[in-house]
C-alpha positions in Angstrom: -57.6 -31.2 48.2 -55.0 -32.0 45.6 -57.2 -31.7 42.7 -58.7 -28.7 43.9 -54.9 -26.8 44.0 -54.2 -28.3 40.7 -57.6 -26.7 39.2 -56.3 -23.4 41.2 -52.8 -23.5 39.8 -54.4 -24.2 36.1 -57.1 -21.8 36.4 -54.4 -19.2 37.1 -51.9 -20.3 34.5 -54.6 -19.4 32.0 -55.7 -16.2 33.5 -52.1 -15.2 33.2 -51.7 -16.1 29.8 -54.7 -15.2 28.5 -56.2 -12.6 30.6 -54.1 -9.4 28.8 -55.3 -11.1 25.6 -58.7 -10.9 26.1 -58.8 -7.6 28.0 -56.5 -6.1 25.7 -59.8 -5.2 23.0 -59.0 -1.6 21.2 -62.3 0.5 21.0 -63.5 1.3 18.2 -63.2 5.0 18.2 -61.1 6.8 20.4 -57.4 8.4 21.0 -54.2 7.6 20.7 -51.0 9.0 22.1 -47.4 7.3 21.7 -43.5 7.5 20.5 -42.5 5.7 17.3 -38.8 5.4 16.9 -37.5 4.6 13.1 -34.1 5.2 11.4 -33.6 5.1 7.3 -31.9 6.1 4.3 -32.1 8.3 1.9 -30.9 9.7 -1.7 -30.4 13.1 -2.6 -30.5 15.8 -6.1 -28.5 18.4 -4.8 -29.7 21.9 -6.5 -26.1 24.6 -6.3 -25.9 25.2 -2.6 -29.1 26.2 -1.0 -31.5 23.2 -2.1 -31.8 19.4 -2.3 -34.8 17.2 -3.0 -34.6 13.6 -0.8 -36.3 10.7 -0.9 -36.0 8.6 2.0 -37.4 5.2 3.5 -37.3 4.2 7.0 -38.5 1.0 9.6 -39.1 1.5 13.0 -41.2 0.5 15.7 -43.9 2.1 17.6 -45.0 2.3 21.2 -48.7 3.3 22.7 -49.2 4.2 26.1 -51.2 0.4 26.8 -51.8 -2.5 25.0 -55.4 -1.2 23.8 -53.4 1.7 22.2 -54.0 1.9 18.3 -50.4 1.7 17.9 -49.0 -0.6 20.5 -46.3 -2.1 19.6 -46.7 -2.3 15.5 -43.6 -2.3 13.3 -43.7 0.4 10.6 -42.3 1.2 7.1 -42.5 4.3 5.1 -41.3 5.8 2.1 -41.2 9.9 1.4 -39.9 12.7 -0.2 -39.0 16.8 1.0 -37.5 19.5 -0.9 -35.5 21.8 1.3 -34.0 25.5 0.5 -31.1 26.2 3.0 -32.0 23.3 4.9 -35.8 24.0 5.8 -38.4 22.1 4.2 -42.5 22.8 4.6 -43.5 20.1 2.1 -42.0 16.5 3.6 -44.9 14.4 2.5 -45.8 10.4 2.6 -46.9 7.1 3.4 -46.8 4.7 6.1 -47.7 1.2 6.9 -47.6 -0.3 10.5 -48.0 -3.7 11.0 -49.7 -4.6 14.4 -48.6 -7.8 16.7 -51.7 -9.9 14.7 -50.6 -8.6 11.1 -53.8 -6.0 10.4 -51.8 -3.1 9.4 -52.7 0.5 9.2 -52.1 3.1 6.6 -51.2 6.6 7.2 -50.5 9.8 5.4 -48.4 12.3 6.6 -47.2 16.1 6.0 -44.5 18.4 8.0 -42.3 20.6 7.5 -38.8 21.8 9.5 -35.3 21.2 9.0 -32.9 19.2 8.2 -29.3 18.1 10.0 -31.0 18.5 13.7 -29.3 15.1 15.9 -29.3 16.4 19.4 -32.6 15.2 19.7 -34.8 18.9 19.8 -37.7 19.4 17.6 -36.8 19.1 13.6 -40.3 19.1 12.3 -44.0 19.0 12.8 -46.9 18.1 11.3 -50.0 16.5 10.9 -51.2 12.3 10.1 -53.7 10.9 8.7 -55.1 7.6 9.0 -56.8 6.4 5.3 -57.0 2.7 5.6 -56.2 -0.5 7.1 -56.5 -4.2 7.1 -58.6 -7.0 9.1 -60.0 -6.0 11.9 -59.2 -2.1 11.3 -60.2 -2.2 7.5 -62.0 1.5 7.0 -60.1 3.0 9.8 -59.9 6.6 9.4 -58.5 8.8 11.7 -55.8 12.2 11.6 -53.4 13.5 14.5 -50.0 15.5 15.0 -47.1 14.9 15.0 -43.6 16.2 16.4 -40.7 15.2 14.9 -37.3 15.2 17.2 -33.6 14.1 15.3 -31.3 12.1 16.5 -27.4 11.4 16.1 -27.0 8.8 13.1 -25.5 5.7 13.7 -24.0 5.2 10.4 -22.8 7.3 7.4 -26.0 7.6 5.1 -28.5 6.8 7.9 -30.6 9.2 9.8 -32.3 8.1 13.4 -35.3 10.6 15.0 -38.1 9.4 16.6 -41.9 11.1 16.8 -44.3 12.1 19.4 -47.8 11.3 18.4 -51.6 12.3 19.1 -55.0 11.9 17.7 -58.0 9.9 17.0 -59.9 7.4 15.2 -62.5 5.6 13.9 -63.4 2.2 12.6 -66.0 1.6 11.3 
């Protein structure tokens, strides 16, 4: 009897531990839907009064809606650029990596336009994603989506926080 509760108490250790792991398989093709949250900095060419180019970077961290989610909990870093004309913007363009849990990463392009100094976390921007790449297990993941853009109140001079509301699909191959 006491060999039979330890082989019970073992048996669920491991389905504890391991069970999310191995049911935790992404498909591959399907939706996602999630919030990544990022801050960064940026640089700026002001042009007289009305218009600035910025380039910006910015690390963050992203959150699907289950661990099978494309995104689930991946890191991400991006670098891009916008030109806006008394403050609006239609051409913020560029590039993102997000690094999953296990390292693959996934690469994403991105363009939106909207405008610039919104903090009270409404909508500053929309726009569309796609998805042109990625690494291990998701190398030749293609995919595209939207995107909603919302700004938040910066935590330091020179920094900007905002977070996105995501959707789409994708595809590996």
């Amino acid at each position: 009897m006491k060999g039979f509760i330890i082989a019970l108490f073992v048996g669920c250790v491991i389905a504890i531990a391991f069970g999310p792991v191995a049911n935790a398989q992404m498909a591959k093709e399907g939706t996602y839907a999630g919030m990544v949250f990022f801050s960064g900095t940026f640089k700026t060419i002001a042009m007289e009064k009305e218009r600035v180019q910025m380039s910006y970077e910015v690390t963050g961290i992203s959150r699907g809606q289950d661990e099978k989610s494309l995104f689930y909990n991946a890191t991400i870093h991006c670098l891009g650029s916008l030109h806006a004309i008394k403050g609006a913007y239609d051409n913020d363009c560029g590039f993102c990596a997000y690094t999953k849990p296990d390292g693959d990463q996934i690469f994403v392009t991105y363009e939106a336009k909207g405008k610039l100094g919104v903090s009270d976390g409404s909508v500053s921007a929309n726009g569309t994603a796609k998805i042109v790449g990625g690494t291990g297990k998701l190398a030749g993941i293609q995919g595209s989506g939207e995107l909603e853009r919302h700004g938040l109140r910066a935590t330091a001079p020179g920094v900007f926080n905002s977070f996105n509301i995501t959707q789409g699909s994708y595809k590996i191959p």
